[in-house]
SEBA-559940 format. One record per residue: residue number from 1; x negated, y negated, z negated of N, C-alpha, C, O in turn; residue in three letters. Coordinates in Angstrom, 1 decimal. Layout:
! SEBA-559940
   seq      npx      npy      npz     capx     capy     capz      cpx      cpy      cpz      opx      opy      opz   type
   NUM        X        Y        Z        X        Y        Z        X        Y        Z        X        Y        Z    ala
...
//
This chain:
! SEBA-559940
   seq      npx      npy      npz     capx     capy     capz      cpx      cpy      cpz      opx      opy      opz   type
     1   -236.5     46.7    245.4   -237.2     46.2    244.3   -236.3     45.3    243.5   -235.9     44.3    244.1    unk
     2   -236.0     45.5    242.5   -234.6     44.5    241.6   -236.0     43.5    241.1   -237.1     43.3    241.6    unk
     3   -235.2     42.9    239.8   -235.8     41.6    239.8   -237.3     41.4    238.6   -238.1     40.5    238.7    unk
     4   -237.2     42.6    237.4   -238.1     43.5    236.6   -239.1     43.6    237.4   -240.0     42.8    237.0    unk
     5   -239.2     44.4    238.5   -240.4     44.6    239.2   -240.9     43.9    239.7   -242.1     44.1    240.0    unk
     6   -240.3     42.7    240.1   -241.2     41.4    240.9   -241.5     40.3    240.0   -242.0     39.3    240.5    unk
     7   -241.4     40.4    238.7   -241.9     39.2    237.8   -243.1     40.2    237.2   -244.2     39.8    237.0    unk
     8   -242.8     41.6    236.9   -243.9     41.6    236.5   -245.0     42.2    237.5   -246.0     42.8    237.1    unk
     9   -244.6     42.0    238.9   -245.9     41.8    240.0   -246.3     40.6    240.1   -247.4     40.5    240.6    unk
    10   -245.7     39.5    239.8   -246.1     38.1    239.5   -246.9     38.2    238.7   -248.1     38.2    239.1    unk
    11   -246.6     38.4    237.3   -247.3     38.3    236.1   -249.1     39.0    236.5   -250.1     38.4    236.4    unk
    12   -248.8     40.1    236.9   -249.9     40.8    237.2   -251.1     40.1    238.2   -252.3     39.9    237.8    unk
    13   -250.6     39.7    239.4   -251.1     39.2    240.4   -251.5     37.9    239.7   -252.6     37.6    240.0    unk
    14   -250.8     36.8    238.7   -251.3     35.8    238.5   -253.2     36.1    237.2   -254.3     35.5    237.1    unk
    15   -252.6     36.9    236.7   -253.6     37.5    235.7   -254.4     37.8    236.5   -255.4     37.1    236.2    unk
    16   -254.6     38.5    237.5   -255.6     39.0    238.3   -256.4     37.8    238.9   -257.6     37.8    238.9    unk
    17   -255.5     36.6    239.4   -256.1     35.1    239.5   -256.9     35.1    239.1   -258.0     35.6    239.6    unk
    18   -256.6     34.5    237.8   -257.2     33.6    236.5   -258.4     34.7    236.0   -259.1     34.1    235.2    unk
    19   -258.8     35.8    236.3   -259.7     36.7    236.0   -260.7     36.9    237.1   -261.9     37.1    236.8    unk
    20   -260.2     36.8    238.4   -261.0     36.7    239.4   -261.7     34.7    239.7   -262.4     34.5    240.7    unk
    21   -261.5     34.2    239.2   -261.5     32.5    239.2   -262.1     32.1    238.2   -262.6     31.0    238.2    unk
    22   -262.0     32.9    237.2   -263.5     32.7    235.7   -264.6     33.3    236.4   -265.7     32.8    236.4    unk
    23   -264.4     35.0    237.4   -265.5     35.0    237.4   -266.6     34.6    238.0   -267.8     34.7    237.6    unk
    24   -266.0     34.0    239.2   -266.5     32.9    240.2   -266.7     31.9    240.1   -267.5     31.4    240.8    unk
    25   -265.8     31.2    239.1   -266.5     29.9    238.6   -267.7     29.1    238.5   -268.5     29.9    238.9    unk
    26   -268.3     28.3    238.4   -269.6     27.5    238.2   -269.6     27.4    236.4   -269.2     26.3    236.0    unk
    27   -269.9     27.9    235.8   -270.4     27.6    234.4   -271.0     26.4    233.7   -272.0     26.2    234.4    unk
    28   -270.9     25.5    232.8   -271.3     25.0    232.3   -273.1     24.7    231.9   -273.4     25.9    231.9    unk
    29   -273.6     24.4    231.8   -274.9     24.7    231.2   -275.1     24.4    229.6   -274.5     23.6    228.9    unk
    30   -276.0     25.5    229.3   -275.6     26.0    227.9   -277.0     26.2    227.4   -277.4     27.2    227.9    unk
    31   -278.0     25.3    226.5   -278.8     25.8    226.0   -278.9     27.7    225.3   -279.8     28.6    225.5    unk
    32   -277.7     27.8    224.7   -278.0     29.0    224.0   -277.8     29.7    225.2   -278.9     30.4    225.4    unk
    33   -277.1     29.9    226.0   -277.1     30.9    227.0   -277.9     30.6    228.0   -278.2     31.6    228.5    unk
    34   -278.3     29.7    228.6   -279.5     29.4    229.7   -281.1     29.5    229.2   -282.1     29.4    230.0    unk
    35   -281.4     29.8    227.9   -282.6     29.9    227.9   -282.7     30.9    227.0   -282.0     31.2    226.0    unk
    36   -283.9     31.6    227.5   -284.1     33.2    226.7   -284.6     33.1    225.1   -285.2     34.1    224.7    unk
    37   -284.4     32.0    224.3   -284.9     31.9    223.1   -283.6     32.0    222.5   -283.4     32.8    221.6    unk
    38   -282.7     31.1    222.9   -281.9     30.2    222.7   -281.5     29.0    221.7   -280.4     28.6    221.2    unk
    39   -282.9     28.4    221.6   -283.2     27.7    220.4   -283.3     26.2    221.8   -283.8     26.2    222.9    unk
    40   -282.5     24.9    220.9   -282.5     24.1    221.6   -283.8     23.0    221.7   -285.0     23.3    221.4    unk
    41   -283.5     21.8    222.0   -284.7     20.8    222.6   -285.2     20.3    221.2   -286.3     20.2    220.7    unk
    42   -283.9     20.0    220.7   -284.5     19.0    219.3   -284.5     19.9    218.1   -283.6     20.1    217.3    unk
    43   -285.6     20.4    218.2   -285.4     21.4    216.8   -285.6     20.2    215.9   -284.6     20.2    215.2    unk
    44   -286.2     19.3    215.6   -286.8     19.0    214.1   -285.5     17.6    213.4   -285.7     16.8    212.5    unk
    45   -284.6     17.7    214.2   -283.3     16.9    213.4   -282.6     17.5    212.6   -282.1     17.0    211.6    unk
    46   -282.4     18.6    212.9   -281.1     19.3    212.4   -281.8     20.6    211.5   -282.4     21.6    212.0    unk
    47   -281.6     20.4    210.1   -281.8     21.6    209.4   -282.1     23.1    210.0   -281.3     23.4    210.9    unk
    48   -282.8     23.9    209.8   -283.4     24.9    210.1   -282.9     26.0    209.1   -283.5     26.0    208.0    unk
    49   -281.7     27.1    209.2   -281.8     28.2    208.8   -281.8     29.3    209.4   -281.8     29.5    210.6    unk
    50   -281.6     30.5    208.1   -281.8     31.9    209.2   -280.7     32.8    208.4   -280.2     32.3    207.4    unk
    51   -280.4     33.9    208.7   -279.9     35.1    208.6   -280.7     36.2    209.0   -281.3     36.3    210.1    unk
    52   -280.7     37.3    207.8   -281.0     38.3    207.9   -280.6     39.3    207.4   -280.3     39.4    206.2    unk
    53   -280.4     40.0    208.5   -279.5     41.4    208.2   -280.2     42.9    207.5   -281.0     43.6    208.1    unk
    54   -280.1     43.0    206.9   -281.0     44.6    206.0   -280.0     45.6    205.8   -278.9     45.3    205.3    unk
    55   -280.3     47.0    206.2   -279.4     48.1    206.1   -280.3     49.5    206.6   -280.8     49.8    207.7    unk
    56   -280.2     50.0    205.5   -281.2     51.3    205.5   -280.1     52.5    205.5   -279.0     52.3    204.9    unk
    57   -280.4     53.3    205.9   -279.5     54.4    205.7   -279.5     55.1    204.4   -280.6     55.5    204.0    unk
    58   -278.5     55.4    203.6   -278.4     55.3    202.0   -278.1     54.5    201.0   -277.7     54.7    199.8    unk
    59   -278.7     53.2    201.9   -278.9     52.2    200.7   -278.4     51.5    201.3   -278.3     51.6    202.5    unk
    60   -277.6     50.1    199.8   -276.6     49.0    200.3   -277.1     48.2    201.2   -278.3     48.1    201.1    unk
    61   -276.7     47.4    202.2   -276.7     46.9    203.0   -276.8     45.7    202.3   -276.1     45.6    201.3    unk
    62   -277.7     44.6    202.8   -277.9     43.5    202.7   -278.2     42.2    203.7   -279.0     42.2    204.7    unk
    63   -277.3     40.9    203.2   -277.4     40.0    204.1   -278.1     38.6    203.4   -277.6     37.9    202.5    unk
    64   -279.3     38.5    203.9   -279.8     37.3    203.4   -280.0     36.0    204.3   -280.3     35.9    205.5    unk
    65   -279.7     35.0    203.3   -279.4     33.8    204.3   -279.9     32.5    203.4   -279.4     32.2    202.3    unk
    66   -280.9     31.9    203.9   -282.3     31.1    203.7   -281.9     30.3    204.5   -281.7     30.6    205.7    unk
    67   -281.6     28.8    203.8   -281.5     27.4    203.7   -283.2     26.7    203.9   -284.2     27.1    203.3    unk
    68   -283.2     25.9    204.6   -284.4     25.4    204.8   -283.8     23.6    204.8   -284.6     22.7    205.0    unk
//
């Protein structure tokens, strides 16, 4: 095995680490991802908007977005 092949079994094996060790990890806690709404505690501080996506087949596609 010259020296090509053992850096990039390094490389590989370390990649493989770092991918196996996110997935095992302990996660953060995360309103948007821990709760099935994902709408957080203090709704009524922080302005309220939305997006809406519209797209029919034929017709132009539209994105509307409502400021509250």
């Amino acid at each position: 095995m010259d020296w090509q092949q053992l850096v990039s079994l390094v490389v590989v094996a370390f990649a493989a680490v770092l991918l196996l060790g996110s997935k095992f990890r302990r996660r953060k806690f995360s309103f948007e991802r821990d709760r099935h709404c994902g709408c957080t505690a203090n709704q009524g501080s922080a302005p309220q908007s939305s997006i809406v996506f519209r797209a029919r087949k034929g017709e132009r596609s539209q994105v509307l977005v409502k400021m509250r």
